[in-house]
N, C-alpha and C positions, 0 to 999 in steps of 0.2 A: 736338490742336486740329484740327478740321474744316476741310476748306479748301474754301470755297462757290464753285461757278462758275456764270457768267450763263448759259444755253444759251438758244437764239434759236428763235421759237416756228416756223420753217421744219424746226428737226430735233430740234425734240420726237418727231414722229410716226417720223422714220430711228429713233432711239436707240432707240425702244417695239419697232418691228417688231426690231432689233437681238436687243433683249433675249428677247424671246420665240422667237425663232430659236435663241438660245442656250439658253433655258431647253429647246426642247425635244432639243435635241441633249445635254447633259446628261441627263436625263430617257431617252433611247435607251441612254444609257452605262451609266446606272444600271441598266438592266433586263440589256444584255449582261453588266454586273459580277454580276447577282444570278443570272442564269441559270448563268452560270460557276461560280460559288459554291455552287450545287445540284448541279452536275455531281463537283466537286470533294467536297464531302461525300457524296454517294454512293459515290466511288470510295475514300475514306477507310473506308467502312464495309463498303463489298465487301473489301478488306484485313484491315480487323480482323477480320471473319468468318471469312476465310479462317484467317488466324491462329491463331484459338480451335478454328478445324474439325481445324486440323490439330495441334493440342494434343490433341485425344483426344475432339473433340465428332464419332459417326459419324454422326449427325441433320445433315441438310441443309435446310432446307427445296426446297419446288419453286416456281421462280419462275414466274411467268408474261411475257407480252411486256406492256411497262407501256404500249401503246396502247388495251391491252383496261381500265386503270385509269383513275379517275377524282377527284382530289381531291375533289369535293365531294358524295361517295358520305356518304352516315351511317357512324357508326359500324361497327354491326349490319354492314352492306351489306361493309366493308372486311374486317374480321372475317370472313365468310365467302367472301370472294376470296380470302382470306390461308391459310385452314382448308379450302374442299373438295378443293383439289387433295393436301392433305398425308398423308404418307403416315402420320403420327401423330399423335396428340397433342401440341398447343403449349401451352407457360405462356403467360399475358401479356406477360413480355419477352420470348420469343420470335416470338410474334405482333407488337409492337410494332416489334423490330428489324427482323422480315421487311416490316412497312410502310416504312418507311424507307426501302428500296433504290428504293420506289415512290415515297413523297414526303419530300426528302432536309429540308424544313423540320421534319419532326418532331425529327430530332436536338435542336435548337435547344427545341424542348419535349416532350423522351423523358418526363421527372413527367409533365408534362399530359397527355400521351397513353399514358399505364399508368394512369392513373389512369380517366382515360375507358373504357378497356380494358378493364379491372379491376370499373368499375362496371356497364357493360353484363351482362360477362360472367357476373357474380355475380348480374343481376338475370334473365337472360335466359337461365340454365342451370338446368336440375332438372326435377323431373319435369312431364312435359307442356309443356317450353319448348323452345327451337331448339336449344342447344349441352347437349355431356354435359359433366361435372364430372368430373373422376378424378384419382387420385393419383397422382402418380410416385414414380417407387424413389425419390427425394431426400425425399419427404413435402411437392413443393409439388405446387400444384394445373394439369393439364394441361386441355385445353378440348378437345371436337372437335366435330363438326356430328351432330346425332342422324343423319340420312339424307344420304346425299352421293347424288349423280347418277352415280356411277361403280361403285356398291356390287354386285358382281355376287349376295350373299345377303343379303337382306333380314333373316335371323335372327341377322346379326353383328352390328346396332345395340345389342345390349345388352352384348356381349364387351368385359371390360374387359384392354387389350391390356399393362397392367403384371400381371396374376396370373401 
């Protein structure tokens, strides 16, 4: 059962300013609890990587410093942050996982974003498009950048580095 109390129209306007002082100090809490929580799943996923790496995965990607990233890059755009520096060919979970370390909310939607990955990928590899297509010893599909900025032979862009 509710319990109604009179408040007197002198601290109506205290209790308002009150509550909005509160709301926003909550509201700072919440952003330090979420930033912590990206921090946290990052370091969650730099472990599990390490883990899997040292299982017998000798592919590492190459990170970069994440001041030079940007969440709200395109797809396309991250995808080639992710691919020119790599010293091979990536699946889309690999590409995906290595976003990650960058933007730790993808975890939280790794389907959405393989799937996004995956579609890009598929629409915007082959011939005469940005990314190569090729297969790996496993029989899935690796991705890389037809031309990288780093490429010291221009005649290697067509060398498929699983033959």
């Amino acid at each position: 059962m509710p319990i109604q109390i009179e408040i007197n129209d002198s601290h109506v306007d205290g209790l308002i300013e009150f509550y909005l002082q509160r709301i926003k100090v909550l509201r700072t809490e919440i952003a330090e609890r979420e930033k912590e929580s990206k921090d946290i799943n990052a370091q969650i996923l730099r472990l599990k990587r390490g883990k899997t790496e040292s299982i017998g995965n000798e592919k590492s990607p190459i990170i970069h410093s994440t001041s030079n990233y940007h969440e709200k890059w395109t797809w396309i755009k991250k995808i080639r942050f992710i691919l020119e520096p790599s010293l091979y060919p990536m699946t889309t979970k690999e590409i995906v996982d290595t976003l990650m370390t960058y933007e730790a909310g993808l975890m939280f939607d790794r389907k959405k974003a393989i799937a996004s990955v995956s579609s890009i990928l598929s629409t915007k590899s082959g011939e005469g498009k940005e990314f190569l297509r090729l297969e790996n010893e496993s029989g899935d599909f690796a991705y890389d950048i037809k031309k990288k900025k780093n490429v010291k032979d221009d005649n290697d862009d067509d060398i498929n580095p699983f033959e």
